[in-house]
Each structure stands twice: as C-alpha cells, then as structure tokens.
C-alpha positions in Angstrom: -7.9 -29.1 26.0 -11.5 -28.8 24.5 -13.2 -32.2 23.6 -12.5 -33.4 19.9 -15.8 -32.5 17.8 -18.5 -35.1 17.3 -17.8 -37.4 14.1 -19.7 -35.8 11.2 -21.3 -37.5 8.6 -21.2 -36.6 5.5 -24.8 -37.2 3.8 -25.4 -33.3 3.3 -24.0 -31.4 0.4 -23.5 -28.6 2.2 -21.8 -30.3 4.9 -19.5 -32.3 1.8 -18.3 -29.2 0.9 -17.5 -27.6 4.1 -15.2 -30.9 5.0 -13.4 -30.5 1.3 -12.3 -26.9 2.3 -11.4 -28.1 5.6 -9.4 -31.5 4.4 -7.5 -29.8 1.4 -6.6 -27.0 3.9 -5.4 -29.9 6.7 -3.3 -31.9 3.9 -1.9 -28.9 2.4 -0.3 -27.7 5.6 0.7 -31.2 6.5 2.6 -31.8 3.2 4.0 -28.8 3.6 5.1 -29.5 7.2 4.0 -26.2 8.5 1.4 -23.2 8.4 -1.9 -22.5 10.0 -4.8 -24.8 10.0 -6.6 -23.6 12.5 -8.5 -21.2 11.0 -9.4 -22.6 8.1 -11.2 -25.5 9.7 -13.0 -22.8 12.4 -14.2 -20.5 9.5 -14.6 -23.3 6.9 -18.5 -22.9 7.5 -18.7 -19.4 6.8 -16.3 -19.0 4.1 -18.0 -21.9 2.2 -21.7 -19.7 3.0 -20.5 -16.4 1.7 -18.7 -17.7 -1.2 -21.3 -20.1 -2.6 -24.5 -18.3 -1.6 -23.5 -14.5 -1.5 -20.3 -13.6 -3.5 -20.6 -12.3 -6.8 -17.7 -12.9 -8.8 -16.0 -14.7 -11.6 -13.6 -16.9 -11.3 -12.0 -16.9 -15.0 -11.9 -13.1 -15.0 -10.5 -12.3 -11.4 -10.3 -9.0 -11.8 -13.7 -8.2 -13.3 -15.1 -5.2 -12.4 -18.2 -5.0 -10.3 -17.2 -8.2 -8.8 -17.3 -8.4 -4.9 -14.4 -8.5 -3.1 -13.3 -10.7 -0.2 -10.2 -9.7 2.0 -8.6 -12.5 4.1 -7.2 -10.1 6.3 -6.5 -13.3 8.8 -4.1 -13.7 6.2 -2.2 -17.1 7.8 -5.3 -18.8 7.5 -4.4 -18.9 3.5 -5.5 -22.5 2.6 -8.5 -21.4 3.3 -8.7 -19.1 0.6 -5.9 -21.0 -1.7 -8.9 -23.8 -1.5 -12.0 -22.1 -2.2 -9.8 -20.4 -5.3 -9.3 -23.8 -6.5 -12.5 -25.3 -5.6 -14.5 -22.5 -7.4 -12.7 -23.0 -11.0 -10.1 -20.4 -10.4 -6.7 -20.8 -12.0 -5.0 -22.4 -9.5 -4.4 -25.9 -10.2 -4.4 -29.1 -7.4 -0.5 -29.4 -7.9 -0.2 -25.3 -6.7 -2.1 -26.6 -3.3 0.3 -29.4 -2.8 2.8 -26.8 -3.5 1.6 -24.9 -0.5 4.3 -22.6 1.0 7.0 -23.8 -1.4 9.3 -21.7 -3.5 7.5 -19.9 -6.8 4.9 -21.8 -6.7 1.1 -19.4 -5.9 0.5 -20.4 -2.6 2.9 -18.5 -0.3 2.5 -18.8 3.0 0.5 -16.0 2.9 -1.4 -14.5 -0.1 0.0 -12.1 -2.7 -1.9 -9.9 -4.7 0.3 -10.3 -7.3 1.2 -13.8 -6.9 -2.3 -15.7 -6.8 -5.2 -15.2 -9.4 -8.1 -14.7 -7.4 -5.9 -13.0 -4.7 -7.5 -9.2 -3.8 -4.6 -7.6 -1.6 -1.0 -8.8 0.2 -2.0 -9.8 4.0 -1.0 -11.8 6.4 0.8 -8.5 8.7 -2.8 -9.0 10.8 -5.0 -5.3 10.7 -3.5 -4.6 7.0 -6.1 -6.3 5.4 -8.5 -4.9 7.9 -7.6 -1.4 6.3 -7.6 -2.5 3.4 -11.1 -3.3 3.1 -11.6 0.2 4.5 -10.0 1.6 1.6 -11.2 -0.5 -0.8 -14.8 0.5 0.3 -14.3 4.2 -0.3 -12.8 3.6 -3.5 -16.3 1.9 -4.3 -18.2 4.7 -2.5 -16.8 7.3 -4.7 -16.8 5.7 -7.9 -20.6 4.9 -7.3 -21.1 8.1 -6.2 -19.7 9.7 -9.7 -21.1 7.2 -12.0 -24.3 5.7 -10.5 -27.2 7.0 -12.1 -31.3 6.1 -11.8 -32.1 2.4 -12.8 -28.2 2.3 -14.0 -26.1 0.9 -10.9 -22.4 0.6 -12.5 -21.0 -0.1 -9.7 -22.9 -2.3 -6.9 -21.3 -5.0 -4.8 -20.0 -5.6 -1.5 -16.5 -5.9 0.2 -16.0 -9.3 2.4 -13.7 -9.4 4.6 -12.3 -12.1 7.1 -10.7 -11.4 10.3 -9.4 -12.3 13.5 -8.9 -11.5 17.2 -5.6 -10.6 16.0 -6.6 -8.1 13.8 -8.8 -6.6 15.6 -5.8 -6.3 17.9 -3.5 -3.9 16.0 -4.3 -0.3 16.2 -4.9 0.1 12.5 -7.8 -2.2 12.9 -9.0 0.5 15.2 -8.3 3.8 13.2 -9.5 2.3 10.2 -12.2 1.2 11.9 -13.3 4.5 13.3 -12.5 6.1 9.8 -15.6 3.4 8.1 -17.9 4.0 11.1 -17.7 7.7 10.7 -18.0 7.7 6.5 -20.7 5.5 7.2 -19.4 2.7 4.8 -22.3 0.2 4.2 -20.7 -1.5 1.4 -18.4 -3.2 4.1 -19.3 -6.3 5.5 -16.7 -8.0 7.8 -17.1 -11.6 9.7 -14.9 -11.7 12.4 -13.4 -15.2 13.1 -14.6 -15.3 17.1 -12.9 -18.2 18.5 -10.7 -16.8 21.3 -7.7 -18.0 21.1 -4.2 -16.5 19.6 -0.4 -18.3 19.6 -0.4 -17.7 23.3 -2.9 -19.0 24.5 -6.8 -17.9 25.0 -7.7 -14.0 24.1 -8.2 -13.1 27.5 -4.3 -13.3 28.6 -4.3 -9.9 26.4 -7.4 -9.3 25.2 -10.2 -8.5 27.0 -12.3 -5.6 26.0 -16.2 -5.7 24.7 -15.4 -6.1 20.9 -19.2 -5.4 20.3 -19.1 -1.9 22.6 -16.1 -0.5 20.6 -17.2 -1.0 17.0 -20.5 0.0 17.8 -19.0 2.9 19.9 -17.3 3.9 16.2 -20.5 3.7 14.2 -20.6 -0.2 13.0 -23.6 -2.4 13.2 -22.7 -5.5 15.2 -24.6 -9.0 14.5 -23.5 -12.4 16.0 -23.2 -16.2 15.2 -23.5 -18.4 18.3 -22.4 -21.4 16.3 -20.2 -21.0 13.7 -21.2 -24.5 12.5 -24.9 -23.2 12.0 -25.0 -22.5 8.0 -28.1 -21.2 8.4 -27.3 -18.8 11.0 -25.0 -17.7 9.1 -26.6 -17.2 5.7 -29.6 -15.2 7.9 -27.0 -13.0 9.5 -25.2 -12.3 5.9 -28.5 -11.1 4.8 -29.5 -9.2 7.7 -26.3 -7.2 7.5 -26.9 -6.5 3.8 -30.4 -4.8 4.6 -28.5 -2.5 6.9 -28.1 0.8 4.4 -26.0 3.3 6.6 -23.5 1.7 8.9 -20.6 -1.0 8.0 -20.8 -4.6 9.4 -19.5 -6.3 11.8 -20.5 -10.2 11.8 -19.0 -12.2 15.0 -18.8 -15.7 14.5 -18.7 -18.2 17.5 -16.0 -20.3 15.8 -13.6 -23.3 17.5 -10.0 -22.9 16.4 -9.1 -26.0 14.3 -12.9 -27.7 14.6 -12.4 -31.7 14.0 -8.5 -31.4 15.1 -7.3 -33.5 18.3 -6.1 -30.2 19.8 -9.5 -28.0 18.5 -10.1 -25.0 20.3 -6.4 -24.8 21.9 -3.6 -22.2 20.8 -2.2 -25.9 19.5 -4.7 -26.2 17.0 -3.5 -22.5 15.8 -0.4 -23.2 13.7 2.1 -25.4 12.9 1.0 -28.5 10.7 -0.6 -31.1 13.5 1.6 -34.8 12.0 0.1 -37.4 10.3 -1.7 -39.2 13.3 -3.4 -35.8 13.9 -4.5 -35.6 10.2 -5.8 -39.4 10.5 -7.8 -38.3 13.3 -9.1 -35.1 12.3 -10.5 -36.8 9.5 -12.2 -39.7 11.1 -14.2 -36.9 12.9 -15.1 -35.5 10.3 -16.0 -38.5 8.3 -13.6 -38.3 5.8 -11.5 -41.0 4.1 -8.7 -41.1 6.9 -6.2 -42.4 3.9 -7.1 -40.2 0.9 -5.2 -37.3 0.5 -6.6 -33.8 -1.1 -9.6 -35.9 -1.8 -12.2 -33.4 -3.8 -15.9 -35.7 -3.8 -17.2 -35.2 -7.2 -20.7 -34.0 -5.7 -18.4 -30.9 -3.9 -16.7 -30.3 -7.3 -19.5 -29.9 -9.4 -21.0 -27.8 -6.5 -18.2 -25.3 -6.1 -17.9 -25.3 -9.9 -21.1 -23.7 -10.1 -19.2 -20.0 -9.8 -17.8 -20.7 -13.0 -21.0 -20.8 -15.2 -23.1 -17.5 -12.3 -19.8 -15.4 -12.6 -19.6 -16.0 -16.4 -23.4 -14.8 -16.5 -23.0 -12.0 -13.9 -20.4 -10.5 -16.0 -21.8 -11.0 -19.0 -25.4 -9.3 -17.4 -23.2 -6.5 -15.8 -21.3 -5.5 -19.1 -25.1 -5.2 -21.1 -26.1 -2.6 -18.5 -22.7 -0.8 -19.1 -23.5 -0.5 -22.8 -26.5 0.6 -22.3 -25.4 3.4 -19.8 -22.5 4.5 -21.9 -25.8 5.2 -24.6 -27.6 6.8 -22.2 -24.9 8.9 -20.1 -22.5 9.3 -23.2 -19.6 11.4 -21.5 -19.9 9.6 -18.2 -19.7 6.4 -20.0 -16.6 7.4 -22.0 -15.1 8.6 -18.5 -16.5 4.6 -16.5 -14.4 2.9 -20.1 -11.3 5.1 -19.8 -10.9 4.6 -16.0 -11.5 0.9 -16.0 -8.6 0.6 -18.6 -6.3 1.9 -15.2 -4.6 4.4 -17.9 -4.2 8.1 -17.4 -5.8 10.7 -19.9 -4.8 11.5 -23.4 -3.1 15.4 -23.3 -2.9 15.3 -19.2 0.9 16.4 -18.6 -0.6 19.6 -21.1 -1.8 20.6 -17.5 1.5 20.7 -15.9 2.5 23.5 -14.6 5.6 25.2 -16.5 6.5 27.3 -13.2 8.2 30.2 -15.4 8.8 33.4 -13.3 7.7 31.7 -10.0 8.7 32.8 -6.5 10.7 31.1 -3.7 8.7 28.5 -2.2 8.7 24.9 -0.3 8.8 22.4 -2.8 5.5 21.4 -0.6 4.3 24.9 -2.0 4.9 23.4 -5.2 3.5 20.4 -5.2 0.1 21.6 -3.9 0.1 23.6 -7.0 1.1 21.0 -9.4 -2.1 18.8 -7.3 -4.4 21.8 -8.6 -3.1 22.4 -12.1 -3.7 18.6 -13.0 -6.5 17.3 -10.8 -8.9 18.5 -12.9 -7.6 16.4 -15.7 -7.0 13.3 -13.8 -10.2 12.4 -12.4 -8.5 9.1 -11.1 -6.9 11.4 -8.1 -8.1 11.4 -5.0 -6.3 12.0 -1.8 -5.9 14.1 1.1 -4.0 13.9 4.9 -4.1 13.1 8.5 -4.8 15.9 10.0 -2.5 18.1 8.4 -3.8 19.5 4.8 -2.7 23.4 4.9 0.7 22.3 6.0 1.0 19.6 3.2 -0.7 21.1 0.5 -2.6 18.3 -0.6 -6.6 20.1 -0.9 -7.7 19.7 -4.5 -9.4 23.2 -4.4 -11.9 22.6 -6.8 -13.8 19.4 -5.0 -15.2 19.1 -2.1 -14.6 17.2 0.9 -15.1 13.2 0.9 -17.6 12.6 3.5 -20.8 10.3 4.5 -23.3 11.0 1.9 -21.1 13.0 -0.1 -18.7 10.7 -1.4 -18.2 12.1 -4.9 -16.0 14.7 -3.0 -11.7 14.3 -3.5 -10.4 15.7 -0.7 -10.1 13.1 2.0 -9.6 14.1 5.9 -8.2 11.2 7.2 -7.8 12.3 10.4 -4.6 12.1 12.8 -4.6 8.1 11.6 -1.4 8.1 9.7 -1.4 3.9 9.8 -5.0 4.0 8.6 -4.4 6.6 5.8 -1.4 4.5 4.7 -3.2 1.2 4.6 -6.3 2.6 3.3 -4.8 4.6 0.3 -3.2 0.4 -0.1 -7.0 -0.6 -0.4 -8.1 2.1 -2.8 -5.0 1.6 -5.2 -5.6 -2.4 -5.3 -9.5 -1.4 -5.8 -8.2 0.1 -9.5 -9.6 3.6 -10.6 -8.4 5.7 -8.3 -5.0 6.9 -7.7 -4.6 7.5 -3.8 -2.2 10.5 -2.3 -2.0 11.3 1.5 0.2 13.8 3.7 1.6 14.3 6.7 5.2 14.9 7.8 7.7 12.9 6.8 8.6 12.1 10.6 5.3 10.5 10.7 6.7 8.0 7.9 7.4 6.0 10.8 3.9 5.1 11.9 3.2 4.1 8.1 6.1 2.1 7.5 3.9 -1.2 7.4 1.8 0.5 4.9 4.1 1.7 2.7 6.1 -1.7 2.7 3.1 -3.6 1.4 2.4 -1.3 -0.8 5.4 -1.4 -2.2 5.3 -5.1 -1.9 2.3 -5.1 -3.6 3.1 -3.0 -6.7 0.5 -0.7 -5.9 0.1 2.9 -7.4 -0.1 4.7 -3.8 1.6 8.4 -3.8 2.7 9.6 -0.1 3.3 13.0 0.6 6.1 13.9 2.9 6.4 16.9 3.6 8.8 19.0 6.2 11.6 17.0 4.5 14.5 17.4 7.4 15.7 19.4 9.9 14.6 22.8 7.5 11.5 22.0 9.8 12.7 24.2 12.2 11.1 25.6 15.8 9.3 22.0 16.2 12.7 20.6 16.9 13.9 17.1 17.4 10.7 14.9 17.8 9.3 16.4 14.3 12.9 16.7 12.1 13.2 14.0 9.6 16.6 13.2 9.7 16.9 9.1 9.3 13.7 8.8 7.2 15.1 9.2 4.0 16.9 5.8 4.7 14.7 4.0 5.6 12.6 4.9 3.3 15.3 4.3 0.5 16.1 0.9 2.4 12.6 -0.9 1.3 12.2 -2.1 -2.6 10.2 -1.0 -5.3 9.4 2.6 -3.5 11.2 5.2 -5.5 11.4 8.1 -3.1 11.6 10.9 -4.7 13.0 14.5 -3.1 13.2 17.5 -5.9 14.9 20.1 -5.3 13.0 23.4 -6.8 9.7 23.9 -8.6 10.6 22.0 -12.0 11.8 18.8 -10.2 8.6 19.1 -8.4 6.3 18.9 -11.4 8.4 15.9 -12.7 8.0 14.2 -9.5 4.4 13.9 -10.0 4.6 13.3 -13.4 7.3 10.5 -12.8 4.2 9.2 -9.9 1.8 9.3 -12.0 3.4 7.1 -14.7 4.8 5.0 -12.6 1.8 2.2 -12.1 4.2 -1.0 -10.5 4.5 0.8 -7.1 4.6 3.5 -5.0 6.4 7.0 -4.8 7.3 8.7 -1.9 7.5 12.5 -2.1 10.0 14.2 0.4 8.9 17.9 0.3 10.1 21.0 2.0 9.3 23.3 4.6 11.7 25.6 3.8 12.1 27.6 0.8 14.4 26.5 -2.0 16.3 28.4 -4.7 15.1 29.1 -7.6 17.4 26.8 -10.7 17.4 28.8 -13.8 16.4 26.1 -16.2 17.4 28.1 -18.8 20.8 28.1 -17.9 21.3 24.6 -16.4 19.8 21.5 -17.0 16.2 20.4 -17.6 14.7 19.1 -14.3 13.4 16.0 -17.1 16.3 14.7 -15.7 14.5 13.5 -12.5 13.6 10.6 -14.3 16.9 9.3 -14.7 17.1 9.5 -10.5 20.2 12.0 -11.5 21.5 14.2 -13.4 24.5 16.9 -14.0 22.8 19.9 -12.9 25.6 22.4 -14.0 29.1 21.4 -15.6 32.4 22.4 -13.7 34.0 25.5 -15.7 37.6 26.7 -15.9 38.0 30.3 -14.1 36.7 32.3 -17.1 33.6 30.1 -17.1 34.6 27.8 -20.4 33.2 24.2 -19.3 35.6 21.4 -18.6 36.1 18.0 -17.4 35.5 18.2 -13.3 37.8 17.6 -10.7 35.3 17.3 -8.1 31.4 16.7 -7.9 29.0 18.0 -5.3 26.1 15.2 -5.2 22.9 17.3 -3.6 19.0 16.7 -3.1 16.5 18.4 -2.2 16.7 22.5 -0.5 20.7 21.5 -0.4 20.8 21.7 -4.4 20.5 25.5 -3.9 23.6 25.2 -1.8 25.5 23.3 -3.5 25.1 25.5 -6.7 26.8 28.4 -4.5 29.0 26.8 -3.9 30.1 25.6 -6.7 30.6 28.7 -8.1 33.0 30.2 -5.4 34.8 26.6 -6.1 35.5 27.1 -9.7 36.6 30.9 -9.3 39.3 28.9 -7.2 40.5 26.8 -9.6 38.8 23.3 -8.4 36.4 22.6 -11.7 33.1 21.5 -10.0 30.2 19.4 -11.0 26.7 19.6 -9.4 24.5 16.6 -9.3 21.3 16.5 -8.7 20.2 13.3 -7.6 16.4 13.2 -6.5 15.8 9.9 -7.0 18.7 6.9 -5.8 16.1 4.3 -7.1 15.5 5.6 -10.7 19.5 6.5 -11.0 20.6 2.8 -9.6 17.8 1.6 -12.7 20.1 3.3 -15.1 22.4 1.8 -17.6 26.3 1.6 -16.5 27.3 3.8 -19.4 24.6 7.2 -18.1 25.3 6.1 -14.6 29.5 6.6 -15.8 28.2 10.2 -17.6 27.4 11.4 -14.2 29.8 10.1 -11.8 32.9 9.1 -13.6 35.3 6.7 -11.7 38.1 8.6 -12.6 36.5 11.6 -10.7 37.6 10.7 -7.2 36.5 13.6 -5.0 32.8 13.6 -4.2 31.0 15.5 -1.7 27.4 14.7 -1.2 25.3 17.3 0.5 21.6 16.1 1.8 20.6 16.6 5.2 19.9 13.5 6.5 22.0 10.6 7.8 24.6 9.7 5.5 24.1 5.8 5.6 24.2 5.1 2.2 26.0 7.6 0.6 29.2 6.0 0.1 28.0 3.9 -2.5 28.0 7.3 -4.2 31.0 9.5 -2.9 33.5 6.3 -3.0 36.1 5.8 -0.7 37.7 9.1 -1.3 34.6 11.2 -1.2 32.9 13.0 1.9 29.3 13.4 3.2 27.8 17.0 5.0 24.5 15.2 6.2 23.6 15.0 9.6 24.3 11.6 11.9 22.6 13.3 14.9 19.2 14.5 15.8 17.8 17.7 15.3 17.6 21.3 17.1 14.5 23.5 18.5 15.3 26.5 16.1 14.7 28.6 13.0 15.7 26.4 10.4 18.2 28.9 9.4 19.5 28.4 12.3 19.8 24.7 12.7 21.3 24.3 9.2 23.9 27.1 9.8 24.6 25.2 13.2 24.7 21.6 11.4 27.4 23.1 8.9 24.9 23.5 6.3 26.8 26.7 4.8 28.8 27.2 1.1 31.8 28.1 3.7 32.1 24.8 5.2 31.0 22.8 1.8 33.8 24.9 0.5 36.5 23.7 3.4 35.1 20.3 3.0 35.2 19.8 -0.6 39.0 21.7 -0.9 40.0 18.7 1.5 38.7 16.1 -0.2 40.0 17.5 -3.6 43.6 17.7 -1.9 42.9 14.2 -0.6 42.1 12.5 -3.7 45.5 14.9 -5.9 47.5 13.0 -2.7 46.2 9.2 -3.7 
C-alpha cells in the first residue's frame, strides 16, 4: 500500500475543478455501490486539461461535425466521462449521475454510443475503443483528403483518446496500432493512463514489455508525463504532440490509480466502490467537504460551462466557412451537404446491376461486381480486406489504394488484422460519412466476433464480407470451412446476416445493407459456384428483404401449381439443390415448395400472417437444406421436419467432393424428404 496523497487545498481554479470531476466520480460509484473509481481520480488532471484547454466541441449539438472527438477506450472509468458531460453543459442532468449504473437511466456502467449524449463509441471490452479511434481517424483522413481545399479546411480536428495498461494489453490495441503507425495517422492523439496497476495486482505480474519501444517500433511518436498531477506538463505535452504532422501520438501519463483514495496506487483502488469511511477520507485529502455529496463549487460550474458559449461559437465559425466553400467549390459542396445528412444518393439502386444473361459464379463473384456497378454512385463506400482482396472481391476498381499521403483512395488493405479491420470499420461507421465494408473468410469471423458484437450493439452501419461461406471451400479443409459460423453469427442481435443464394439475391443483399442504417449486415458469400434461378420463371429475389420467400410453388405432376405437402427450406449454393430436387419430387407425386430463406433475422421481423404464407402450420414436413450446423433450424422445420446441414467438421477435398461426401446430393434430399413426408401422413 502506497501513502495516501498529501491533503490539497483548494484555492486554485484549476485545481477546484479537477477535485469536482474527481468527487462526483467518487460519490457516484459509492451511491451506486459499485464501479471503477480508480481511474477517474488518476486521470482527473488530464481529462480536465484536454477537455477545457484543447477539445473543440459543443456540448448542445453532440454530434456536430468538425467537432473533436474523445474515445474513453478505458471504458470502466465512465464517471469520468459521465462527469465532464455533465460538467461541460451536456444533456445529462445531476439526477442521471446519481443514477449511475442503474436500469435506463444514461449512465451504464459503461458508456453507450447510443445511450449517452455526448457519448462517441460503445467501450468498456478494453482495445475496442483503442480501434476505434483508429478508425475513426481514417474516416477523418479521407474525408479531409476529398474535400479539403486551400484556405478552406472542412474538416480539421483531432481524435482524443483515453487508455489504459489494459488496452494496450489486447492484441487489437496492437494491430490497430500498427495499422495508424503505418498510414501515418497524425490526427490521433492518445494519452495513455500509466499508472501500473490492473485487477490483479501491479502491471509487471503480466506486463512487462517497453510500451515506448513497441509503439515507436510501429511508427508512433511517444511523449511522457512524469506527474500526472502536473497540469502544465500536461497542457505542454498536448501541444507538443499536436505540432507533430506525420506520426500518431502516444502521450504516457505517470498517473496513481485512485489519487486521494486510502488504498491509491493499489489494484484496491481499481474497482469496486471504496464504503463511506473511504469516501470521507478521500475527500479530506483532497480538501473537499467530507459531508457534501455531488457537491459542484459554483466557481467550477461556471468554469466548465464555458464549453457551452466556445462550442456554440466554434460551430457557428465552422458552418460560415462551409457556406462559403459550398460557393466556392459548388459540386464538392453539394457532395460535403449530402454526406453530412448520413443519407444515400437520389437514383443510386439505378446502378444496380440487373445480372440478365450472367454466368455461373460465386455469389462472392457477384458481390464484387455489384461493389463496382455502385461505388461510383455511393461515394460514402469505402472498404477493403485483411489480406485477402482477390479472393473476397472487395477492390473498388476505379480508386485507388488508401494509404499514407494518399488517403482519398477507397480501397483499404488492412492487412492479416482481422480484429483490427473489424473494430476499425466500428470507428469509421460511428465517425458518420462513410459506410465501411471489409473481407476475409467467413472462418475468420471468429477473430472479429468482438467487433461485430459492438457493432451490432452499437447500431452501426458496418458491412462484413464473408466470403467462402461453408464447406464449398474445399482443398483448404477443416481449419478454413465455415461450418458453425452461421450460428453464431445468427446468435448475436441486431446483425442481420445475410447468405443469397444466386446473382439477384446478391444485388439485394447490398441493397438491403445499404439501407439498412441501425446496424450491421453480415454477407456469407460463396466460393463455389451457384445455379443460376431463372427469375423469370420463379420468384423475384426482392424477396430477400422479407428474410424469405417461396422461391417456386409445389405443382401437381402435369406441373399445375397446388397447395404443398412438403417444403424444402434452403440458403445460400444449397438453393440450387434444393430446386432439383424439387422437381424430381413433384414428378413423384409429393407437391413441393422451395423456400428461400437468406435472411432468419428479416423473416423473424415479419408479420405472423407473411410468416403463415410461407411456412403454413398445417404443412408438417419440412426439410431444411444449408450447410452448416443445424442449431437453430428447428424453430423452422418443426417437430416433424428434418435438417441436411452438417454437425461435424469439414474435409480436405474438392468441394464437390466434400458436399457429395456430407450427403449434399438431390438423391439423399430426395430419400430424406420422402421420409419425412411419410412421417408427417403417419402423425
């Protein structure tokens, strides 16, 4: 146990302040009888420097444009931020901070984009935030670098970010990390909460490596704090890192865990609220009323309230330059208005591709072309993949790629940093103008899962493209064949994942992602070829939007259409399968109904009645065909129905191959389906 800090007087505004954020913090996790206080007393100093001094934003229009934004990607530190919101004029009233951590009110535990005004991003799963800021910062870089013109700087400002040895932890810190060193990302200016210590106990029990080496090692420019009580150190260093034009920052601050607390500078002081004696005594040490509770001085107020009246006059100063530059660079300024508005251009699904005589592909084939019939329209797109761009089809062919100094460019190379390209595209998206896609295999889903859970979370437009959708993957074999992604991918809320199963569900798939602005869309896209659906026979693949849709109507043996007796339920390549055999069905006698069901989350969205058009209780037999595990299928097929899916791992083969081997054939769906038919005659 460290000694308790020195009592502090407080004669010195600056020092008035610092205490407010540091005692509204301390009662707020008291009252609420738990959360973490330690940081927000260690980094009270600096927060209270770069948000009164440096940031540039305002606080009764949170989500003005040019503003700076600040990350707490220490997200359990959130009274800290929940404070300076309220201190600064934001709407977040005194009886939300006693509310801290308690059901709807808008301090969570930890913050919510969408919950908090004033919030930037979701954190609190420590290197997210990190990334974020990452993301956010080549969001910025772009948009600067296609709107920015001579005297007219649109878009100027600087990303803050706070984190901690715990961040700087998780490998995401470190791939995103190495992705801003190498893009050269000056606009990024991070202040790392130094104070060595974690729930454990001190840093070095895990933790042990020269911090400063490896982010200079990935092209940061490192600057330290000895005292993270020294305001003006800190306010010197802030500037200092500003003048630097060509590398991102990384400040380290010299901070003690829970300054002021009985139990500062101890993995005690970390989390967990401290009890009431603690409080009493953290206060007399810092010379604050021991007995009054969320205690704002009126000197501090007033102070803090400042923001109000500088952002008001910032924006106001900001929007007369943007008048001006929409006068003086017309058709860039029309582009800067529509973009800001976060809606898509008037006439763009005109650019959709109508696919009309196509050959055979991938539905990965597809999409890359749908990418390139539209991109050109929807200047908001911007995307790429780790490491694997031929083989997802993502390259917008008529850009260039994003890199250091050339960050107009649209095709991103993320590199083999799937977690970083995840949590990144997270960044951009909650930036606003820019709607972020990124590749890879839909194996590799795994490594983004925390990525794609915020986002979704979140409500963030982010688009992932999976491609090499299942065990069609083929020679690769096991360690690459997505077979229980599809699950879990279905298993987190507010991502619709979306798996088409020819050229036509493909285009709707974008256009469905693209529309969709509340949250994310996952794409699972094909290696192998699918069949070609003759829309002009069966249905219109519009009906992706529904989630499913009757594909083709069961027919009597001289083809007249009539009521089913059994359906086959199909995504994806299996469609073209279950089309066969449905026809070798009905010449048998057994009426059968293909569904198409790309989507489960837009189809479970549906009303009762369309959801009864498609699968009609009375229609007992169901066979759903997808190859994948069948975990949640039988909310689908029923008790009577069947699955052909695939409850094991994959093979090392031609993906012919594998899916003859797996029972992917119209012989068994045939065998399969004329047993569950008999079944469900014998109920």
């Amino acid at each position: 146990m460290t000694t308790a800090a020195k009592p502090t007087k407080s004669t010195d505004l600056d020092q008035l302040c610092i205490n407010t954020i540091r005692t509204l913090s301390l009662d707020a996790v008291q009252k609420a009888e738990s959360g973490h206080p330690g940081l927000p007393l260690g980094m009270a100093p600096a927060a209270y420097v770069l948000w009164t001094k440096f940031l540039r934003h305002n606080p009764k229009n949170p989500k003005w444009f040019n503003r700076d934004r600040f990350l707490l990607s220490a997200g359990h530190g959130s009274m800290l931020l929940y404070s300076l919101l309220h201190l600064t004029g934001y709407d977040l009233p005194m009886e939300e901070l006693k509310n801290f951590r308690q059901l709807h009110s808008k301090t969570p535990g930890h913050p919510e984009n969408f919950m908090t005004p004033g919030v930037e991003i979701t954190t609190g799963p420590l290197g997210q935030g990190f990334a974020n800021g990452v993301g956010m910062a080549m969001a910025q870089a772009h948009l600067s670098a296609l709107f920015n013109r001579k005297g007219f700087p649109v878009i100027d400002h600087f990303i803050y970010c706070i984190c901690s040895d715990g961040d700087l932890m998780e490998g995401v810190s470190y791939e995103s990390a190495s992705m801003a060193g190498h893009l050269k990302l000056a606009n990024l200016i991070y202040l790392y909460d130094d104070n060595s210590i974690t729930i454990d106990g001190p840093t070095d029990l895990a933790f042990s490596e020269d911090v400063t080496k490896r982010f200079e090692s990935c092209g940061w420019h490192v600057l330290m704090v000895e005292d993270g009580n020294d305001i003006k150190a800190i306010e010197k260093t802030i500037r200092d890192a500003q003048k630097i034009k060509d590398k991102p920052k990384l400040i380290r601050v010299k901070t003690i865990i829970g300054f002021g607390m009985p139990k500062q500078g101890t993995s005690k002081a970390h989390s967990d609220a401290p009890g009431e004696e603690a409080v009493r005594e953290t206060k007399r040490n810092l010379g604050w009323p021991e007995d009054k509770h969320f205690f704002i001085p009126k000197e501090a107020l007033s102070h803090f309230r400042e923001a109000v009246k500088n952002g008001a006059k910032l924006e106001k100063d900001w929007e007369a330059l943007v008048k001006k530059y929409e006068k003086t660079h017309g058709d860039l300024g029309k582009t800067l208005k529509e973009i800001r508005t976060g809606k898509l251009p008037e006439g763009w699904e005109k650019s959709l591709p109508k696919f009309e005589d196509v050959e055979a592909k991938a539905t990965r084939a597809y999409s890359g072309d749908v990418i390139n019939a539209i991109a050109d329209k929807i200047p908001q797109m911007i995307g790429g993949s780790a490491d694997l761009a031929p083989s997802n089809n993502t390259t917008i062919k008529s850009s260039h790629d994003f890199q250091a100094g050339k960050y107009d460019g649209r095709n991103i190379h993320f590199g083999v940093r799937e977690h970083a390209m995840g949590a990144t595209m997270n960044g951009m998206a909650l930036y606003g103008s820019v709607i972020p896609f990124g590749g890879t295999f839909q194996t590799f889903s795994d490594y983004m899962r925390p990525a794609i859970r915020l986002a979704a979370l979140s409500g963030v437009q982010t688009i992932f493209v999976f491609t090499h959708d299942s065990i069609g993957l083929g020679e690769d074999g096991p360690t690459h064949q997505s077979v229980e992604h599809l699950a879990a991918l279905r298993a987190i809320p507010n991502l619709a994942v979306i798996r088409p199963c020819d050229a036509h569900e493909t285009r709707e798939a974008w256009r469905a992602a693209l529309k969709r602005d509340n949250g994310p869309t996952a794409f699972a896209f094909s290696r192998q070829k699918v069949a070609l659906i003759d829309r002009k026979k069966y249905a219109d693949a519009k009906g992706l939007h529904k989630g499913a849709y009757i594909l083709a109507e069961a027919e009597k043996k001289g083809g007249k259409q009539t009521e089913p007796k059994l359906i086959l339920i199909a995504t994806g390549s299996e469609v073209g399968l279950a089309m066969d055999a449905r026809e070798k069905l009905n010449a048998d006698g057994i009426p059968t109904r293909v569904v198409s069901m790309p989507c489960w989350e837009f189809f479970d969205g549906q009303s009762a009645k369309y959801r009864e058009e498609v699968l009609p209780k009375n229609v007992k037999a169901r066979l759903a065909i997808e190859a994948g595990v069948s975990l949640g299928w039988a909310k689908y097929v029923g008790d009577s129905g069947d699955t052909l899916t695939v409850d094991n791992f994959g093979a090392s083969a031609p993906a012919e191959d594998v899916f003859r081997d797996y029972g992917f054939t119209v012989a068994n769906v045939i065998v399969k389906a004329k047993k569950i038919s008999a079944f469900s005659e014998n109920a």
